[in-house]
MARVO-332665 format. One record per residue (C-alpha): residue in one letter; x, y, z. Coordinates in steps of 0.25 Angstrom, whole numbers, padded with zeros to 4 digits, always signed. Example, Ala and Ser with C-alpha at 12.3 -4.5 7.8 and 13.67 -1.06 7.14 Angstrom:
% residues 2
A+0049-0018+0031;S+0055-0004+0029;
% end
This chain:
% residues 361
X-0227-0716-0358;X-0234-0720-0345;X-0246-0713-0339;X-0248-0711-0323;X-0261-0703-0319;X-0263-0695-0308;X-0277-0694-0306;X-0281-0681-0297;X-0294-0676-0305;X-0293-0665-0311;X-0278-0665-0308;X-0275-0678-0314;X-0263-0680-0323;X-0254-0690-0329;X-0238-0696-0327;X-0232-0697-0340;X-0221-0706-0339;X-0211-0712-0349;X-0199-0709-0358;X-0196-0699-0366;X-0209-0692-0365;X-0205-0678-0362;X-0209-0674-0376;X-0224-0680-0374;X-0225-0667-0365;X-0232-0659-0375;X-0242-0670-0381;X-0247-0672-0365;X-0251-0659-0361;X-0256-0655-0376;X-0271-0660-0371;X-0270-0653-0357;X-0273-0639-0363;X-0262-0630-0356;X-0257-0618-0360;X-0247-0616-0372;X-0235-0612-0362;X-0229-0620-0352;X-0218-0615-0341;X-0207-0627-0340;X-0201-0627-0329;X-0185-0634-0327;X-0173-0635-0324;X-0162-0631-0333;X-0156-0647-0332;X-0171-0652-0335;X-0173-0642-0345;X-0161-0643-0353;X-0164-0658-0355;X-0177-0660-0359;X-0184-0644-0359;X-0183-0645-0373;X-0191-0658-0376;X-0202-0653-0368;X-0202-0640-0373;X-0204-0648-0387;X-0215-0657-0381;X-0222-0644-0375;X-0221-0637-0389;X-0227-0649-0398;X-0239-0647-0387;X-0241-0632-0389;X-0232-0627-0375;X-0222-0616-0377;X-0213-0618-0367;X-0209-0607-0355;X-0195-0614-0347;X-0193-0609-0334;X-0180-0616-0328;X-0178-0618-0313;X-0164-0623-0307;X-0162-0635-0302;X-0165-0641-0288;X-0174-0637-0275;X-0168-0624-0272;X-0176-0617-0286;X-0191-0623-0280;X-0194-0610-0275;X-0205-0599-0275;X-0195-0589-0282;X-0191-0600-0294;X-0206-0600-0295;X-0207-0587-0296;X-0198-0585-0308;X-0206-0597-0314;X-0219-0589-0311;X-0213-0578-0320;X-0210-0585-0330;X-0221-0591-0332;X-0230-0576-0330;X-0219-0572-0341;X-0223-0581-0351;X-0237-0582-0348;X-0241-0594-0345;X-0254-0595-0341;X-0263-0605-0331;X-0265-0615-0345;X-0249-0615-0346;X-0244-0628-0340;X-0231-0626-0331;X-0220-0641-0334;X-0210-0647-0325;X-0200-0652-0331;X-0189-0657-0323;X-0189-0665-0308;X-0197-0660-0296;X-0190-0647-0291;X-0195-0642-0306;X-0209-0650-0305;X-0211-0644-0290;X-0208-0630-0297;X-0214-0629-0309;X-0229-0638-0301;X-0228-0626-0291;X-0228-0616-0302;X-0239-0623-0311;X-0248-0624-0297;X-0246-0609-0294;X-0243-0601-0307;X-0258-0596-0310;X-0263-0604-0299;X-0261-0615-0307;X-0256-0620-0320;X-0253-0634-0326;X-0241-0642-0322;X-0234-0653-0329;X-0221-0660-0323;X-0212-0666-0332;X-0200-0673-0321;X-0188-0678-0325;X-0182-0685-0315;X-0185-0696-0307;X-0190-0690-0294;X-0198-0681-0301;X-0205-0690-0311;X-0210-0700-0299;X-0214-0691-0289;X-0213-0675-0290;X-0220-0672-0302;X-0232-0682-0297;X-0243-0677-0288;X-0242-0661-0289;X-0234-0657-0278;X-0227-0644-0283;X-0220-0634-0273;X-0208-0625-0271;X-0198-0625-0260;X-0199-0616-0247;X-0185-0613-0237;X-0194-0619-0227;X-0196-0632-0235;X-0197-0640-0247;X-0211-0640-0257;X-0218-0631-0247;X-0223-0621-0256;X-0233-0628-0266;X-0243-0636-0271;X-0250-0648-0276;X-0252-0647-0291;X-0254-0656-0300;X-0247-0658-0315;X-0256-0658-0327;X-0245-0671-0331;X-0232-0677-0329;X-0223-0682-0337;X-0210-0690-0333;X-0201-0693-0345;X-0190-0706-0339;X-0180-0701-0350;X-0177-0688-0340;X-0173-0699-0330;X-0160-0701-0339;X-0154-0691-0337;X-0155-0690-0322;X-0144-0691-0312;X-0144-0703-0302;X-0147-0695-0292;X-0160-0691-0299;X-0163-0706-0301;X-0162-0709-0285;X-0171-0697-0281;X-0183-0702-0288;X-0181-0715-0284;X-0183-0712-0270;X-0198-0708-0275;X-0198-0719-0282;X-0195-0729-0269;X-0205-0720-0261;X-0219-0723-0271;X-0214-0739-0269;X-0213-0737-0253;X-0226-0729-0250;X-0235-0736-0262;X-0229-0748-0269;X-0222-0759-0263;X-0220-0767-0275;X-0216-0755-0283;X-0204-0752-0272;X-0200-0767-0274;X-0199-0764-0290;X-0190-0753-0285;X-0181-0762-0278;X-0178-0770-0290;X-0180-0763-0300;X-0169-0749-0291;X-0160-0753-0301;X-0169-0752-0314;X-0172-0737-0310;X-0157-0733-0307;X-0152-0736-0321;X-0165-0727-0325;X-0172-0740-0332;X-0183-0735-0340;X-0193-0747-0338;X-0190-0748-0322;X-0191-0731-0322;X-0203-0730-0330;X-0209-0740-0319;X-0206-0733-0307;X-0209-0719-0311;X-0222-0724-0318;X-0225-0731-0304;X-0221-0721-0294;X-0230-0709-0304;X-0243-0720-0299;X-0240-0720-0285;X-0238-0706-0283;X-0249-0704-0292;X-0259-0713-0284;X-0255-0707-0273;X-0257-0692-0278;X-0271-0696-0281;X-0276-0700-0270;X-0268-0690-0262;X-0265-0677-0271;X-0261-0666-0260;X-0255-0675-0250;X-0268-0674-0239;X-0264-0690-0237;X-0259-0700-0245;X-0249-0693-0254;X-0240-0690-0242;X-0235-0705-0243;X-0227-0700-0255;X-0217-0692-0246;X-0214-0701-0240;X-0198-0698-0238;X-0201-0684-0240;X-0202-0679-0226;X-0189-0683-0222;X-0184-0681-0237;X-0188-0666-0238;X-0180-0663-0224;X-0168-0671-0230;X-0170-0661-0243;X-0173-0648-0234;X-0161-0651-0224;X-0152-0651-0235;X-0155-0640-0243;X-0162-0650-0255;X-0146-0651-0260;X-0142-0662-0256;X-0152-0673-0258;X-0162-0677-0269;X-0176-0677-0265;X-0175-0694-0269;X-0164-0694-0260;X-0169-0684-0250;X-0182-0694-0250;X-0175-0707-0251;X-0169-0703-0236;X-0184-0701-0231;X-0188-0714-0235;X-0179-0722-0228;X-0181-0712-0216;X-0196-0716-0218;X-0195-0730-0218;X-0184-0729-0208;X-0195-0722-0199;X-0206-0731-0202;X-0198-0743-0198;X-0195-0737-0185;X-0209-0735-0183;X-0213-0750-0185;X-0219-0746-0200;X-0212-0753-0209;X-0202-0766-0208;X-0188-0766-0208;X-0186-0773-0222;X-0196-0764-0229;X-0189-0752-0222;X-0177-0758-0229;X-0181-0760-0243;X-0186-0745-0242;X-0173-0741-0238;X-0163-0751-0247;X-0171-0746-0259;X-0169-0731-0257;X-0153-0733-0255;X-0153-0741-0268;X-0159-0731-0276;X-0146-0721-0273;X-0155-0713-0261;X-0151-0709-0247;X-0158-0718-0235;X-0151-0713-0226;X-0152-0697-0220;X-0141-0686-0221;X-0132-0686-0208;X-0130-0671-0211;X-0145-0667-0203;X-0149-0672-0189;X-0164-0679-0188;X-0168-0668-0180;X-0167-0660-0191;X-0172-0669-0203;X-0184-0670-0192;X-0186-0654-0190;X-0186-0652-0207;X-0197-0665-0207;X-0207-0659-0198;X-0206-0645-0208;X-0209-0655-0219;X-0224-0650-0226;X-0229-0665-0223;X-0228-0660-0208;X-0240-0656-0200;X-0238-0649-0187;X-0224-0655-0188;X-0230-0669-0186;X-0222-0676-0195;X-0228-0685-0205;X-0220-0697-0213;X-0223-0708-0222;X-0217-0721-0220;X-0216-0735-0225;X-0226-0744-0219;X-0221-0755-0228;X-0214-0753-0244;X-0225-0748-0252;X-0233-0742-0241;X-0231-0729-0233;X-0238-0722-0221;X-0241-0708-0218;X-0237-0707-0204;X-0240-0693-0195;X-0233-0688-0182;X-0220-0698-0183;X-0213-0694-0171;X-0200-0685-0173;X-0194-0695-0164;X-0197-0705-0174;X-0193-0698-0186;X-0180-0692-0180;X-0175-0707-0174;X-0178-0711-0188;X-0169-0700-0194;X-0159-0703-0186;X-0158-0717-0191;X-0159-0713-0205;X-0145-0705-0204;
% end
């Protein structure tokens, strides 16, 4: 089992990473003096599968466990699922010791974070991902939110788990599709941090496809330290951190225009990265051939480059300037100055961004 530290004081934690370790949970949280009842929150998929072992784990620590089961996709992060999460966690009287646990990808992490950050003003949070996407990036870092009408992760916080823990085995039993999404957070740490990690990438795609367990253990072990590094020095997004959306902006308003149905967040992000280095090429940012690479490495990974032809640029552009990232309406984007480096560039032109949209249709 591999170890990744995320070092924030008081607020520090650790990445467990490896396989077959769901039934470790119990033994790591035995020393982190929570309370004897834990709220579990899943789907009826995730729980099904693997509800049971944790459930075991929990038990051999001392945890009786409370499941509260959510339905599966975007449309159930809202206030009102959270509510009936409140209750029953008011109805089974857990208290401010009693940890709540994610178990499941990131609309269950986002979910079950927002509840542990505001249930009693706070109680402990611990994110068990199984998939991909959430393993390398979602349940890293503490964002936790719910969804508004008016926007995506809106309503929330930053709150940190007391540990992670990403079993590979889970990856198994994933759908391609599943498998493509995370890979498109993957690609992103080795554009905006690591140059020779996105090279490993691009010969070792393959490896990762057929679910490998050597080539998987690397690259989530990897991207957990970047985003890890980059959450230390930068743990509510005043600066730095806002490298690691990069794709997001135009990603969210792919998401949002469709009704988050269509599209995986991966793929959803996949388009925004080719936008963004489509855009910073246009701005003299980055060379053709490393825009190039970028790009060819997002296609053979299974993900979308290029935009929807369903939704003008007009209206991509009008959903990007309501995206939180935006101040005043400025827009703000990150784009590759090279592969492995990234820059936070404010007040890009819409006449920029939208010329850019259109090429990327």
């Amino acid at each position: 089992m591999i170890t990744v530290p995320v070092n924030l004081d008081k607020r520090s934690y650790s990445i467990y990473i490896g396989s077959g370790i769901l039934n470790c949970l119990g033994d790591l949280i035995k020393g982190l003096n929570f309370g004897k009842k834990a709220l579990l929150v899943s789907n009826p998929a995730v729980y099904q599968r693997y509800g049971e072992i944790v459930e075991k784990s929990l038990a051999g620590g001392g945890v009786e466990v409370i499941a509260g089961e959510i339905g599966d996709g975007e449309e159930y992060k809202t206030l009102d699922v959270a509510a009936g999460l409140y209750d029953l966690a008011f109805s089974c009287g857990l208290d401010r010791r009693c940890p709540v646990i994610a178990l499941g990808g990131g609309v269950v992490g986002d979910l079950a974070g927002f509840i542990a950050a505001t249930y009693m003003r706070g109680v402990p949070f611990i994110q068990v991902p199984t998939t991909l996407l959430a393993q390398v990036d979602s349940s890293v870092g503490g964002k936790v939110a719910v969804n508004h009408p008016r926007g995506k992760n809106i309503i929330g916080a930053f709150y940190q788990p007391a540990l992670v823990l990403a079993d590979l085995e889970t990856l198994k039993t994933l759908p391609a599709a599943e498998i493509k999404s995370g890979l498109a957070e993957i690609i992103k740490y080795g554009v905006i941090s690591d140059g020779g990690f996105f090279a490993w990438l691009e010969e070792n795609l393959g490896q990762l496809l057929g679910l490998r367990a050597a080539a998987m253990e690397h690259a989530v072990e990897t991207s957990c330290r970047i985003k890890a590094e980059v959450v230390e020095a930068d743990e509510t997004e005043q600066g730095l951190r806002a490298v690691l959306n990069l794709g997001h902006t135009v990603g969210h308003a792919v998401e949002a225009l469709t009704g988050y149905k269509v599209f995986s967040h991966g793929e959803a992000v996949g388009m925004g990265m080719a936008v963004a280095a489509r855009m910073a090429l246009r701005m003299g940012m980055l060379p053709e051939k490393e825009a190039g690479r970028i790009i060819s490495l997002i296609e053979r990974a299974g993900l979308p480059a290029a935009l929807p032809a369903d939704f003008t640029p007009d209206e991509i552009l009008e959903v990007m300037r309501r995206d939180k990232k935006s101040l005043e309406g400025r827009l703000t984007m990150v784009l590759p100055a090279a592969v492995g480096q990234v820059r936070i560039i404010a007040d890009v032109t819409g006449e920029t961004v939208k010329k850019t949209l259109e090429t990327s249709i």
